[in-house]
Structure formats: C-alpha cells, structure tokens
KEDRENSE-852889 format. One record per residue (C-alpha): x, y, z. Coordinates in steps of 0.2 Angstrom, whole numbers, padded with zeros to 4 digits, always signed. Example, Ala and Ser with C-alpha at 12.3 -4.5 7.8 and 13.67 -1.06 7.14 Angstrom:
<atoms>
+0062-0022+0039/+0068-0005+0036/
</atoms>
This chain:
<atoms>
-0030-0045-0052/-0034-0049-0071/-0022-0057-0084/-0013-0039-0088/-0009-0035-0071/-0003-0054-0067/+0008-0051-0082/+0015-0036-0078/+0019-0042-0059/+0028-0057-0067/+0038-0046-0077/+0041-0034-0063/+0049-0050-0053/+0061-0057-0067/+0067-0041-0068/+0084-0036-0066/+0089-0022-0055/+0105-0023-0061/+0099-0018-0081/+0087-0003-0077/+0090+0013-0082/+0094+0025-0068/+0090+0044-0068/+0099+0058-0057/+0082+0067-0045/+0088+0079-0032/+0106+0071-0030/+0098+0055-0029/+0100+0040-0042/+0082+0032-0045/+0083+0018-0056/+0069+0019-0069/+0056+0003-0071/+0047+0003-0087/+0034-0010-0087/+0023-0011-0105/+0006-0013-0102/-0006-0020-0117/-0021-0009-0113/-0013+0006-0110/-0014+0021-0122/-0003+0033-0115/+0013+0034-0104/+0011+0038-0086/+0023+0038-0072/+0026+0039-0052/+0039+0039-0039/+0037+0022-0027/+0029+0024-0011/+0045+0024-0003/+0054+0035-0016/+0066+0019-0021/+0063+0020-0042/+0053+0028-0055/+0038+0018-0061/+0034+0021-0080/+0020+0012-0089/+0020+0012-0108/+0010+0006-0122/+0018-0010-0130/+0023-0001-0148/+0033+0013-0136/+0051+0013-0135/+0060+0012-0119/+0070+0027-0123/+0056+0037-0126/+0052+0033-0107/+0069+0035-0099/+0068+0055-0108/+0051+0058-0104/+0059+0054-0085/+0072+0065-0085/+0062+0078-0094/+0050+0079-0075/+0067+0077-0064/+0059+0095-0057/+0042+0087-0054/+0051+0070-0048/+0061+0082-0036/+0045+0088-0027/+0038+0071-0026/+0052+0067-0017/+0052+0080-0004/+0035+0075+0000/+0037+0060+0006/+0034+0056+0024/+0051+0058+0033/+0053+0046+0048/+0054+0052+0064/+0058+0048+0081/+0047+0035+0090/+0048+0043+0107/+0036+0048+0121/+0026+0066+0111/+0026+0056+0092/+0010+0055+0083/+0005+0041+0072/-0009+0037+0062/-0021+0019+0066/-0037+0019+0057/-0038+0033+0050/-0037+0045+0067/-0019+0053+0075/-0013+0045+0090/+0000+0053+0102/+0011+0040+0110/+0012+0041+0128/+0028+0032+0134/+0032+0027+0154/+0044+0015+0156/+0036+0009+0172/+0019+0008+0166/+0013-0009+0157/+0022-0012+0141/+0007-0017+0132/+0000-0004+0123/-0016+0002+0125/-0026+0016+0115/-0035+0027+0127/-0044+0045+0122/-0031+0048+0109/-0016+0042+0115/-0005+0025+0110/+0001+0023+0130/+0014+0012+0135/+0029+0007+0146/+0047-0003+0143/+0063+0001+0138/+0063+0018+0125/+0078+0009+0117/+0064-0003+0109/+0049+0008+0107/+0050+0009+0088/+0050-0011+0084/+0036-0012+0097/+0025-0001+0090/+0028-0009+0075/+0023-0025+0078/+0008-0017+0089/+0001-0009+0072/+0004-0026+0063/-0005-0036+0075/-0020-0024+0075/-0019-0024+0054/-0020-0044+0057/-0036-0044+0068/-0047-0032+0059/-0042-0038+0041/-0045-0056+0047/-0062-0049+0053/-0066-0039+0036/-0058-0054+0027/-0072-0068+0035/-0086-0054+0033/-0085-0051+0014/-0079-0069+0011/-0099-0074+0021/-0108-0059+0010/-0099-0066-0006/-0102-0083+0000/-0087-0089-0003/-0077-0101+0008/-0065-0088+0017/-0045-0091+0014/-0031-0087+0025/-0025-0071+0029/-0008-0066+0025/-0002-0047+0029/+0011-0039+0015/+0023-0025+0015/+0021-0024-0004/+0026-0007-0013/+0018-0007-0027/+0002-0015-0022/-0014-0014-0008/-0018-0030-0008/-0020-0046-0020/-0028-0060-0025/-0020-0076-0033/-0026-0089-0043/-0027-0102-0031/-0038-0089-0020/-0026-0083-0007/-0026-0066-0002/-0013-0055+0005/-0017-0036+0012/-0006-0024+0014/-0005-0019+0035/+0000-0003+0033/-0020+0001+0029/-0024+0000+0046/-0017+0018+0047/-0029+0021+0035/-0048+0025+0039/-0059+0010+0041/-0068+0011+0026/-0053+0013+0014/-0046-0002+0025/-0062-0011+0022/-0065-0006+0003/-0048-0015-0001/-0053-0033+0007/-0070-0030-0002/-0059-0029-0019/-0049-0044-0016/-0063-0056-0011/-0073-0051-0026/-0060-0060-0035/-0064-0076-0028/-0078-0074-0039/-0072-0065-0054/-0055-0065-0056/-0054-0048-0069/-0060-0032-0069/-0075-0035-0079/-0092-0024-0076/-0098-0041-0068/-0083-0041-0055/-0086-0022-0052/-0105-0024-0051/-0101-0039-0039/-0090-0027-0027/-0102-0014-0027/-0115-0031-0022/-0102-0033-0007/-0095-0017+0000/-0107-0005+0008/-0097+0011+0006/-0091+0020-0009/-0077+0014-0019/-0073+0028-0028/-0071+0036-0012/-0060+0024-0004/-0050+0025-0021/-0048+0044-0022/-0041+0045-0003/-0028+0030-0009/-0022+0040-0021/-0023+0057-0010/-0014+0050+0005/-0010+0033+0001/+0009+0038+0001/+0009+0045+0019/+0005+0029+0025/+0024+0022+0020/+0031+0033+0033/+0046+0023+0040/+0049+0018+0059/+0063+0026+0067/
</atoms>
C-alpha cells in the first residue's frame, strides 16, 4: 500500500457513518462513501462486496454533491449490482461451496466423523446439522491459515526477506495489506479462490517488504517473485471477486 491508499484507509476509518449521505437502491438505503483520492482524474464508483454502501472515489477539486447525483443518477445500474450478489444459502447436506478455486458438494452424516474431509469432490462430514454452517466456517478458515502461511514463508524466502506473522482478515474493501511495520494480513475468503489468484495476492503483499509503493521497481520486483500472471489473477478478482462474500447460512 503506498502513501495514497494509506491515506485514504485513514480517512475511511475516522469516518462517521452517522454524516454520509445515503441513497434509496431497490428499496434499500445504502449510505454513499466518498473517499477523494490525489491521483485520480475521474470519478468511479462500486457497490461493496457485501452490498452495505456505495463506494465513490473522486478527484480532490470535485464536490461531494456532484458525487452523491452521479449516485442516484446509476440507482438502475446500482439495482442490478445488487441483485447480483451471492445470496446465502443453506448449509446443509446437497450445498456447494467453492475452496480453491473448485465446487465442493457438502456431504453431511451425523454419524460419520465430524471432521471434514475433502474426497473426490465432496466436503464430507458428520455432527449435529444444527452447527454445520459455523463448522464449515471455521473448516475454510483454517485451510485459508495453512496455505497462506505456506505461500506467506515461500515468497518471504524468494524475496529474501525475514517472513512476518500471518494474520487472516475479513476486510471489505481490501485482499490483503501490508503495514508499515511489515505485518501482513490476507483476506481468507481467497481460499475459495483458485490457487494462483490466492497465491498472486501474498506475492503483492510481500513485495512491500521491499518497496512499500507502487513504483515500476515494486512491480518489476512482483513480477521477480510470483511465477504466474498478475494481470491474470487481477482480472478474475475483478470478475468474481464478489462471489467469494457469499454469506454462511
């Protein structure tokens, strides 16, 4: 994360939910959060992964009203963003959820073992239905810990960088980070993501250790690092990133 986007996450955080704007999107009330970015030459906006808010960044010199109409004036296209999201369904014995980048079917017996085990396609696993959701829940968490802490060490040895402590984030608005003091955070829902989408975003992270911007040295850096295609990884965030907020129920 360079200066602008440290800045902008500051901003984000003082922020009071209480002062932002709200619009009226398919009988829902979304606040509107206007962050003003430095670099940015143009106003662009997105619904939050978990449709909560409306995201607009704007150059500095623009004014937030000119924002909060160019919001209202895409309510139709906000609408369709909204019916897009991933509804939650029901965690039960038949539902299919994604782990690295592949669709498992979920195979509840409540006498066989209640560790899960993967097995030709198939999440199988026993215990009381009643907890099947928060179970599988912490099942994808722990699997996000052990191959990011995996990914984490092996970019940290090819940046050769001393490898800093692991912490997993639910994060909204971001994949991953980098702070200044060198810890990283990754956001575990990427485990549902294919491995090299998964793998391209601890690439990014630990290329910070070395330059903490995006300057054509930390991108050439990342390219030094990460073996698969970052542009790739990049446009299949963008394409699907948002199916990966699919809520537990």
């Amino acid at each position: 994360m360079g200066p602008q986007g440290l800045t902008a996450v500051l901003d984000w955080l003082r922020r009071d939910p209480r002062e932002e704007p709200v619009i009226e999107v398919a009988g829902r009330a979304l606040p509107v959060v206007i962050r003003r970015l430095e670099r940015a030459r143009r106003m662009t906006m997105r619904l939050a992964p978990d449709g909560s808010e409306v995201r607009i960044s704007i150059p500095r010199w623009t004014r937030s009203a000119e924002a909060i109409e160019f919001a209202r004036s895409r309510q139709d296209w906000l609408a369709r963003q909204l019916a897009a999201l991933p509804q939650a369904g029901r965690m039960a014995d038949g539902a299919v959820l994604r782990f690295r980048g592949d669709e498992l079917t979920v195979r509840h017996d409540q006498t066989a073992p209640r560790r899960p085990v993967v097995d030709d396609g198939e999440l199988r696993l026993g215990g009381p239905a009643d907890s099947l959701p928060p179970r599988v829940l912490r099942w994808l968490q722990a699997e996000a810990r052990e191959l990011l802490t995996i990914d984490l060490a092996e970019y940290c040895q090819r940046a050769e960088r001393p490898c800093p402590p692991l912490a997993l984030s639910s994060a909204q608005r971001r994949w991953g980070s980098c702070a200044h003091d060198g810890a990283i955070r990754i956001n575990w829902r990427l485990v549902m993501a294919p491995d090299f989408v998964r793998r391209s975003v601890v690439a990014h992270e630990v290329a910070h250790l070395a330059h903490f911007d995006h300057s054509p040295a930390f991108h050439h850096f990342l390219k030094t690092i990460f073996e698969g295609s970052v542009h790739d990884a990049n446009r299949w965030l963008k394409a699907h990133g948002r199916s990966l907020y699919v809520p537990f129920g």
